[in-house]
Steps between C-alpha positions, in 0.01 A plus 500: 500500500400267205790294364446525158682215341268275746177657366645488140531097614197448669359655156631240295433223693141572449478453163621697175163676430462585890837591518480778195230602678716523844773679337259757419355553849890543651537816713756680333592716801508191735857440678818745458318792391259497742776469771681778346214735494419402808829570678484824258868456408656258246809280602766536253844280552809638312853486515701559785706798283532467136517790308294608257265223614440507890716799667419620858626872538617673826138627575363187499348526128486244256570514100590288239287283205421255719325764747333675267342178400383478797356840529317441215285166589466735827405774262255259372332379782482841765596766180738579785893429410587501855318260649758221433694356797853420357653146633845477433601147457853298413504258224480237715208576691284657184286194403412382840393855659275483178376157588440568866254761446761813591465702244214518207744509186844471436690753290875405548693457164362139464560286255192276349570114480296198548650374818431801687092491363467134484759419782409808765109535376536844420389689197741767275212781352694576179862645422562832589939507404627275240852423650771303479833367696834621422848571676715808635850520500784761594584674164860374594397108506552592063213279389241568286285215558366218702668242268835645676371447811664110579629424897369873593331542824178587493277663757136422490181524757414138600141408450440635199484405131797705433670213685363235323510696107894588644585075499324436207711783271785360665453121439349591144792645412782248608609767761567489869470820807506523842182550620496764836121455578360790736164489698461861380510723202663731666783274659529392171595862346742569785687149478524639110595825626751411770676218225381226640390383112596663176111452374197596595199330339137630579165624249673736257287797657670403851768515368449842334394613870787355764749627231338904568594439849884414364745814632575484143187363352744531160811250600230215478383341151115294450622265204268504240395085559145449591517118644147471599129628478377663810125589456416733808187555638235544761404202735187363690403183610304277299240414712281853431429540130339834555773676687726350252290642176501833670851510487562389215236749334699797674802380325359466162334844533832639542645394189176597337430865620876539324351361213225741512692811585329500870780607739452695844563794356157480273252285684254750538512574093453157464163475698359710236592288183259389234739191447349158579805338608585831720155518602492100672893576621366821707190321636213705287379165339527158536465436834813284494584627896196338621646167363772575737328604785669805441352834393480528142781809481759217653699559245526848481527525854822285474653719235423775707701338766781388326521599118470288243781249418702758268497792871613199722762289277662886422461660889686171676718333190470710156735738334377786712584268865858454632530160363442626150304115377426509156153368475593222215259217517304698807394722170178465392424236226369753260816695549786232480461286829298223638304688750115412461189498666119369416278750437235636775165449319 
């Protein structure tokens, strides 16, 4: 398979005129996507259990935001939903299984920062949940927020930024805790659970999650503090532009078939529009899949597989879902949030 970051080099070396010429001539399905249509089933890594996100069920079947993601680029690629493979990986062992070629993308609650591009050469295709850190505590700790929180004892997954934003609210705010580290998530809840600490600090939509599984999800209290940002978001590595820009186009298209009214419910409607910007989104014109190496209803197909970012944010964490998120800055821009995508034209 071409590596192509080394083409992309060899381009440049050659001289700037060659090299525009080079960039041109790049096989965009060269690498991943090849691979994946090749092996005629995507390889998805998720959580090991998070709900709402990445949830295994008795039978065996997968849900959550994170899945449908991935059910979407599969959606994409095969216009098939179920031809994703579903890796479920610990916190610990995300970034590496990614690295060594295990699985194709990663789509496990991640949060974007430069040491994990720069450091671990991978390559974060956009932000699909604007989160942020925060803290639980038994309703009968009587606190009502994090600046009340001096000498607790905290339980937090090790190997994580939640770790690292945890001593940094801490030291910023002239306050000490007892850190109980876990190698888990899940240890982490149930040293919470069994009193082991008095706080549990995780993404606030975690948080939302582990408290459902509570035997009275209402004895426990998610202050209001938000002591971090947590962009989350798909993952590839960085040395395959094209598989990365097909992912990240699958994202975007999401967030702009809500835009557009295009749901699963209406995709067929939609293939008869007169609309320009409906007609390039459902592959009638344009020929924007073939710059993909995808076919050009990719991102139809994708809706079709998954919904459009309104159908998935409501199924697995909206108002209508057991955790009951509000959508907040996950709203669209146009509609009070900060969720936006560049237009497919």
């Amino acid at each position: 398979m071409l590596n192509v970051a080394k083409a992309h080099a060899r381009c440049i070396s050659a001289g700037i005129a060659a090299a525009l010429l080079c960039a041109f001539a790049l096989p965009v399905t060269a690498g991943t996507l090849e691979a994946v249509k090749q092996r005629g089933v995507l390889q998805c890594g998720v959580s090991e259990g998070l709900f709402g996100f990445s949830v295994r069920d008795s039978q065996g079947e997968w849900s959550g935001f994170d899945v449908d993601f991935c059910r979407a680029v599969a959606g994409a690629i095969f216009d098939d939903p179920a031809k994703v493979m579903f890796v479920p990986l610990s916190a610990s062992e995300r970034f590496n299984a990614l690295r060594a070629g295990r699985i194709d993308l990663l789509s496990r609650n991640s949060t974007w920062t430069l040491e994990r591009e720069a450091g671990l050469g991978l390559a974060f295709a956009g932000i699909t949940y604007h989160d942020g850190q925060g803290f639980m505590v038994m309703r009968d700790l009587n606190v009502t927020s994090a600046l009340e929180l001096d000498r607790a004892k905290v339980c937090v997954e090790s190997g994580t930024t939640t770790q690292l934003s945890l001593a940094d609210f801490f030291r910023a705010n002239a306050m000490t805790f007892e850190e109980h580290a876990f190698p888990s998530s899940t240890e982490a809840f149930d040293g919470f659970q069994s009193g082991r600490c008095n706080v549990l600090t995780r993404d606030l939509s975690a948080l939302y999650a582990v408290r459902s599984k509570l035997p009275r999800p209402g004895d426990a209290v998610i202050l209001p503090d938000v002591i971090s940002k947590e962009p989350l978001g798909p993952v590839t590595r960085a040395d395959d532009f094209a598989w990365f820009n097909i992912v990240k186009w699958v994202n975007f298209a999401l967030v702009n078939a809500e835009e557009l009214g295009i749901s699963s419910q209406n995709a067929t409607e939609a293939m008869a529009s007169r609309k320009p910007d409906v007609r390039r989104f459902v592959g009638a014109e344009g020929g924007l899949g073939k710059m993909l190496g995808l076919e050009d209803a990719w991102a139809l197909r994708a809706v079709r597989a998954a919904g459009n970012y309104s159908e998935i944010y409501e199924r697995n964490l909206g108002v209508r879902s057991r955790l009951s998120i509000p959508r907040g800055l996950n709203q669209l821009w146009s509609m009070g949030g900060i969720l936006y995508a560049p237009p497919l034209r």
